[in-house]
N, C-alpha and C positions, 0 to 999 in steps of 0.2 A: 021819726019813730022814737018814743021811751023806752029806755031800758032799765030795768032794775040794777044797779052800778054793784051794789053790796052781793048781790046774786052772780052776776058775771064778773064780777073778782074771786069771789068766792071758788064760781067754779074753775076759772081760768089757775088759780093757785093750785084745785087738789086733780089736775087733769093735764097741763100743759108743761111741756119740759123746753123751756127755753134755753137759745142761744146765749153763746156768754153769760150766762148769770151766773150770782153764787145761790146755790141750791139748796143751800142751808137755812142761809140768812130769806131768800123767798118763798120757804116753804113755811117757818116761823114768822113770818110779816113782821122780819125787823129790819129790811127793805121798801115796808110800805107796800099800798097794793098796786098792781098794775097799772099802766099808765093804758087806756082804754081811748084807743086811738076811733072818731068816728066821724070827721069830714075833714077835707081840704081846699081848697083854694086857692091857687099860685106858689106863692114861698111859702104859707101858712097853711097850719093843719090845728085840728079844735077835737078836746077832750072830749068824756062825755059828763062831766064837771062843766062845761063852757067856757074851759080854758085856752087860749088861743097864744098859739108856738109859729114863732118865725122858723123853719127849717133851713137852717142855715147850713145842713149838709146832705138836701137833696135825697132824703131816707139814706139810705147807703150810698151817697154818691151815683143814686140811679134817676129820680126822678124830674129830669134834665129839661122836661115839657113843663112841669111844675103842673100842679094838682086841680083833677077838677075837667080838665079838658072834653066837653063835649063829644066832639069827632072822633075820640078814641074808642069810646063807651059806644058811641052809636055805631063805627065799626066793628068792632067785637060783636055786637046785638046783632048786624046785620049778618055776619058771619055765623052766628050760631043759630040762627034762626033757617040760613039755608044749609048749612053742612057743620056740626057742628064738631063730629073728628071721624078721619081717614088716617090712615095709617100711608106712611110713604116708602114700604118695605116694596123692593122687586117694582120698581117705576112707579109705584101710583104717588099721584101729584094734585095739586089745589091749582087753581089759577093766581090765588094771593103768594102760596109759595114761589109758583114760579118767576110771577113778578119780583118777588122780592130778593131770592138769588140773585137773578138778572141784575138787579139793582146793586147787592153789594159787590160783586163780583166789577161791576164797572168803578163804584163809588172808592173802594179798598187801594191803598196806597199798593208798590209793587206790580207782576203779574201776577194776578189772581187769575184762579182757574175754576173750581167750584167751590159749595157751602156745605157742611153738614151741621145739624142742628143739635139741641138738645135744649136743658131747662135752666141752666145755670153755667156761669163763669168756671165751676169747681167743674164740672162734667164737662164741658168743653175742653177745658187744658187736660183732662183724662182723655180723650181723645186725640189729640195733639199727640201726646206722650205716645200714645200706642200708634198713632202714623207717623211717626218718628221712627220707631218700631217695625214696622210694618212694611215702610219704605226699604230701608239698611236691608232688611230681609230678603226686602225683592230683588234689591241692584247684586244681591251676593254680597254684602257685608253683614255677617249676622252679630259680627262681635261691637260693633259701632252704636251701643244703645246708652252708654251713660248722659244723663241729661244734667248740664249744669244749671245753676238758679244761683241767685245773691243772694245775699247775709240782709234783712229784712224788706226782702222781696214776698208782695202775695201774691198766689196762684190759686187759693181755695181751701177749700176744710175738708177734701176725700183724701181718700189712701194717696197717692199719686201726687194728685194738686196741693194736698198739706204739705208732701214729703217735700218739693216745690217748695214751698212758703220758708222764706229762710226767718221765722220765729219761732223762739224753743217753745215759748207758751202753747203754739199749736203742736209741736212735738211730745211736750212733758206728758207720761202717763198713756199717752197712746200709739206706744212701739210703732215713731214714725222719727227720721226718716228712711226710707226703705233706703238698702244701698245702692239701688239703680241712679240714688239723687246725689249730689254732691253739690258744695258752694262756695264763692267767690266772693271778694268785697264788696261791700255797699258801694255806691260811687256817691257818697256824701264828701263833701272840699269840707263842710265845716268841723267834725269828727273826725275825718279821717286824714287829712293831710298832715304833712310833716310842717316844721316851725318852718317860715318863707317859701313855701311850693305855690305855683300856681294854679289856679284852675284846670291850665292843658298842661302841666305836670303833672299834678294829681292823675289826669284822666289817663295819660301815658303811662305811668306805672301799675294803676288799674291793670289797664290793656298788656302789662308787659307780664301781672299775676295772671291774670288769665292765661296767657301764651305760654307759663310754664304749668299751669293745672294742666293744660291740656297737655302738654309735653308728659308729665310723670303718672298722666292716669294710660296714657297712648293715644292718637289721634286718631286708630283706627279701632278705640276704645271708645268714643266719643261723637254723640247722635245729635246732640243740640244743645242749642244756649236757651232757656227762656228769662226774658225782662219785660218789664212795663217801662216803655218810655220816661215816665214819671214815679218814681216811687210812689204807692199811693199812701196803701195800712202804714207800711213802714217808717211814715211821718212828713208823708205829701212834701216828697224830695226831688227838684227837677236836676237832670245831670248838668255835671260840672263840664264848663269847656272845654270842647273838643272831646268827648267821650264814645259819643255813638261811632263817630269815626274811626277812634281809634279801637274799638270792640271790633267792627264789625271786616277789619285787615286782619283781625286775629281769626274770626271765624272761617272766614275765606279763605286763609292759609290753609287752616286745617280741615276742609270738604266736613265742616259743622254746619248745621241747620240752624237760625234764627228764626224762633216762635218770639214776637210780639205781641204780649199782653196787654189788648186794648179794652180789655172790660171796665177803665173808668174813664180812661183818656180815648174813647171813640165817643164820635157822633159832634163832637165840638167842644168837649171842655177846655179844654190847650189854647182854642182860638183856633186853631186848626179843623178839620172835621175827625183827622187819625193824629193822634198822637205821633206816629211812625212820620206825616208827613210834615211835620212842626221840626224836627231834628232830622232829618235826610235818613231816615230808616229804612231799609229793604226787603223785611220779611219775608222767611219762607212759607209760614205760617200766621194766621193771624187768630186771636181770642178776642171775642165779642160777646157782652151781653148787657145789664142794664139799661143804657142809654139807648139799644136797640128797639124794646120798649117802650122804656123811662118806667120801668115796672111796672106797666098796668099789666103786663101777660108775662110769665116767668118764660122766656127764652134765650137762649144762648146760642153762636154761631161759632165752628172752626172753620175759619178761608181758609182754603188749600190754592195754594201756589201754583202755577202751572210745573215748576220743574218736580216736583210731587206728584202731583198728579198724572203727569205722564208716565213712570215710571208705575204708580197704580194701574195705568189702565192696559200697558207694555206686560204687566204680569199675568194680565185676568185669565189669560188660556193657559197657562200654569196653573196657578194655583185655586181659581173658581170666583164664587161669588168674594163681594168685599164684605167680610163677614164683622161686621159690628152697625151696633145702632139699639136705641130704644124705643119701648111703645109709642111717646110723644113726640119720635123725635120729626121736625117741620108740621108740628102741629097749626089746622087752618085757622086756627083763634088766634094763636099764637103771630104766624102771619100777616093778616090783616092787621090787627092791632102794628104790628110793626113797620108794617108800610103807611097807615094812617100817623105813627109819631111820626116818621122818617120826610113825610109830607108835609109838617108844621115843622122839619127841625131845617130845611130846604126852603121852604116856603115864606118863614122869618128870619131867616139865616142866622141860626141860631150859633153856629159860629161866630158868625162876625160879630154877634153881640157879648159872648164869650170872648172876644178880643178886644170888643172897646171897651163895654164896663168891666171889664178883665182889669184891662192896662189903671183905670182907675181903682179898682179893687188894690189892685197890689201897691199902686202910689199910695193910697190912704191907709193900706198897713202898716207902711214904712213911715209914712209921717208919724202916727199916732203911736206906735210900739216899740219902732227900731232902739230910740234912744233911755227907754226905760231901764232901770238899774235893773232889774231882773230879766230881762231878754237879753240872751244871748245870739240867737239871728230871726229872723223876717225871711220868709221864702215864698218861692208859688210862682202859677204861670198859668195866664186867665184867669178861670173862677175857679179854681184850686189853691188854697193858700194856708200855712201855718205858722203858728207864733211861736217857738221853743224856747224855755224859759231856764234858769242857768241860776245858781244861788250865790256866783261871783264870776261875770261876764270878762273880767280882764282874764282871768287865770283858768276859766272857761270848765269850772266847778259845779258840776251837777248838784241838785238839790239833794237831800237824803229823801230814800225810797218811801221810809215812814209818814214825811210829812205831805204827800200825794197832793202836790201841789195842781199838778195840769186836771186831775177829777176836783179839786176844790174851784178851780177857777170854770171850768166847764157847771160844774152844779147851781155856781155862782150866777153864770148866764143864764139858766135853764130857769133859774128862779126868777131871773127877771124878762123872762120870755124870749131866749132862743136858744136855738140847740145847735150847739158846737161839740165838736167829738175831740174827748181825752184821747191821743193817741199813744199807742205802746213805742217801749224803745226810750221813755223822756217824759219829762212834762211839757207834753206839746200839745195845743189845741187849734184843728185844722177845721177849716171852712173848705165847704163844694155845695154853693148854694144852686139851686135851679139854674139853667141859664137864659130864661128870663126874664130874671132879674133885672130891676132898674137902677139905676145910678141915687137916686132917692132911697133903696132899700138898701142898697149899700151903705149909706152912712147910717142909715139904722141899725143895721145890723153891729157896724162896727162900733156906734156907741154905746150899744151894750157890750158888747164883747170888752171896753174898753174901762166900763162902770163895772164889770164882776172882776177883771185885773189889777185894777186901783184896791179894789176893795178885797181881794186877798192879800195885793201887798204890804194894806194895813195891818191884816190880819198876822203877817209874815214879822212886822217890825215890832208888833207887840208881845208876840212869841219871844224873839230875841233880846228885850227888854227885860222881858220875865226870866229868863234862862239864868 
């Protein structure tokens, strides 16, 4: 199908209010006009120019089955053609839902006990927050609700889930975050360690700030921890060793709750299928969405724990029904579609290919970028990985903010067909390609990734010539 490009930019500029943009410079088209996304294909997706983009970070880090897939679409079709929504208020149930519970509740690292749904990562961990909540209340601890988060941890862009997000840029301007949140170190070794610390010293004194936040906020002040296995927005960060360990003797001392954030590291990106079971994690709670999909159907899952949920169902003749939930929430499109990715991600084990072309992923970052004078380290774990860039690596000197290096070297890629994401916090540019990915498209990918860094660094030594 043709489309009029000038017409649908047109309108898309005086009608749509995008995510992250600058609203100024989109509204005056001196950002250019929209990028008018209209097929895909595996790693690749194509303008409506006929410009074709290696997606080299998986849309958001969601598109995990990589694009195009048949079986999804003809699931969905088939689902909406016999039921296409029910509501799952007061028992009523689909057959895809129930299969699909079933499914996670076995598949979900921990004991798992049940699912409740919703449409997004950000609504899930608001959920989370309030049966955290919810729980403290029923056991007779009402004052036990402060939820703690890391210093460039994400949880989401709601009230709640932002407040969660330990980035000011998600706070600035939008009276967040609320005081229910508080935060604790990043567990990044390359920032944040002291001069000769190690890895599991680092991660011990972590564990040792933790153990006194929780100490001077009170431990009978204090409802949960939430982390993602992997740092993701934050700058696609895997923990330093021995960290999860020594977190999760601090949460245990003090009867805290551990919500793990698996809305990028579930379904196999780590190499693992959960994040949680790639680092000996325990959750009480678990967040899931994208990969759940691979975003053909916007849904989101909070696993509840069994020791949660008992404690839920120990109150119900107290206090009545369990009163939360939305219009969509286990919706049957939604469903189906997620038991048909979950089918292909099982089926081609999509993990284990997330750990072998993983393990080559990250050797060939390392060979190609470790020893450049502008990188200061090489990270990642599977097909998560980023390059963080340093304006003098011995003395571990950030670039100045002005000269917006990691959006120059991203733009750089984009221009030469792939899309790598500037991430905040740094001039870091992070990869989370499908994970179908081939060992062939890995070096592809990386040799452009590796042509737009060469050719900022020229651009970098001619700046400083000129100065």
């Amino acid at each position: 199908m043709s489309i009029d490009i000038s017409d649908i930019a047109s309108k898309d500029r005086n009608s749509v209010l995008h995510p992250f943009t600058h609203l100024k410079d989109f509204a005056t088209g001196a950002m250019g006009d929209p990028t008018i996304v209209e097929t895909g294909k595996g790693i690749r997706i194509q303008d409506a120019r006929g410009n074709q983009l290696i997606d080299g970070f998986a849309g958001l880090y969601c598109v995990n089955i990589g694009y195009g897939r048949t079986e999804v679409a003809e699931a969905i079709a088939r689902q909406a053609y016999r039921l296409a929504y029910y509501h799952s208020y007061a028992a009523h149930t689909t057959d895809q839902l129930a299969i699909l519970s079933d499914r996670l509740v076995r598949m979900a690292p921990g004991k798992m006990s049940k699912v409740f749904y919703g449409m997004s990562g950000s609504d899930a961990n608001e959920t989370n927050a309030k049966l955290v909540w919810y729980y403290n209340n029923l056991r007779g601890k009402p004052t036990k609700k402060t939820i703690i988060s890391r210093e460039r941890g994400y949880h989401g862009c709601s009230v709640i889930s932002g407040s969660m997000t330990g980035m000011s840029f998600y706070h600035d301007h939008m009276d967040l975050p609320l005081p229910q949140v508080v935060h604790t170190g990043a567990p990044h070794h390359y920032w944040g360690a002291e001069a000769g610390e190690t890895e599991t010293e680092f991660s011990a004194r972590r564990a040792a700030e933790l153990d006194r936040l929780i100490e001077k906020i009170g431990p009978d002040n204090v409802g949960a921890f939430i982390a993602e296995p992997v740092l993701g927005t934050g700058g696609i960060t895997p923990p330093p060793e021995g960290y999860w360990a020594a977190a999760q003797a601090v949460l245990k001392k003090h009867d805290v709750l551990l919500i793990a954030d698996e809305v990028i590291t579930g379904f196999g990106r780590t190499g693992s299928m959960f994040g949680s079971l790639h680092y000996g994690i325990e959750p009480d709670l678990i967040t899931v969405a994208k990969g759940l999909t691979s975003a053909y159907f916007p849904l989101s899952a909070s696993i509840v724990g069994e020791k949660v949920y008992r404690v839920l169902e120990d109150g119900a003749d107290r206090v009545g029904a369990f009163s939360h939930g939305y219009t969509y929430s286990g919706h049957p499109i939604g469903a189906a579609a997620a038991n048909a990715v979950l089918d292909i991600v099982e089926k081609e084990d999509l993990p284990g290919n997330a750990r072998e072309v993983g393990a080559y992923f990250q050797a060939q970052l390392k060979e190609r970028f470790a020893q450049l004078p502008i990188v200061g380290e090489v990270r990642g774990v599977g097909l998560m990985g980023a390059i963080e860039f340093v304006a003098d690596r011995d003395r571990k000197k950030r670039f100045d903010a002005s000269q917006k290096v990691g959006a120059r070297i991203s733009k750089a890629a984009r221009d030469r067909g792939l899309i790598a994401r500037a991430m905040p916090h740094g001039d870091i540019l992070g990869f989370s390609p499908p994970l179908v990915v081939t060992r062939g498209e890995v070096d592809e990918i990386l040799s452009i990734a590796e042509s737009a860094v060469r050719s900022v660094m020229d651009e970098l030594a001619g700046e400083s010539r000129a100065a």
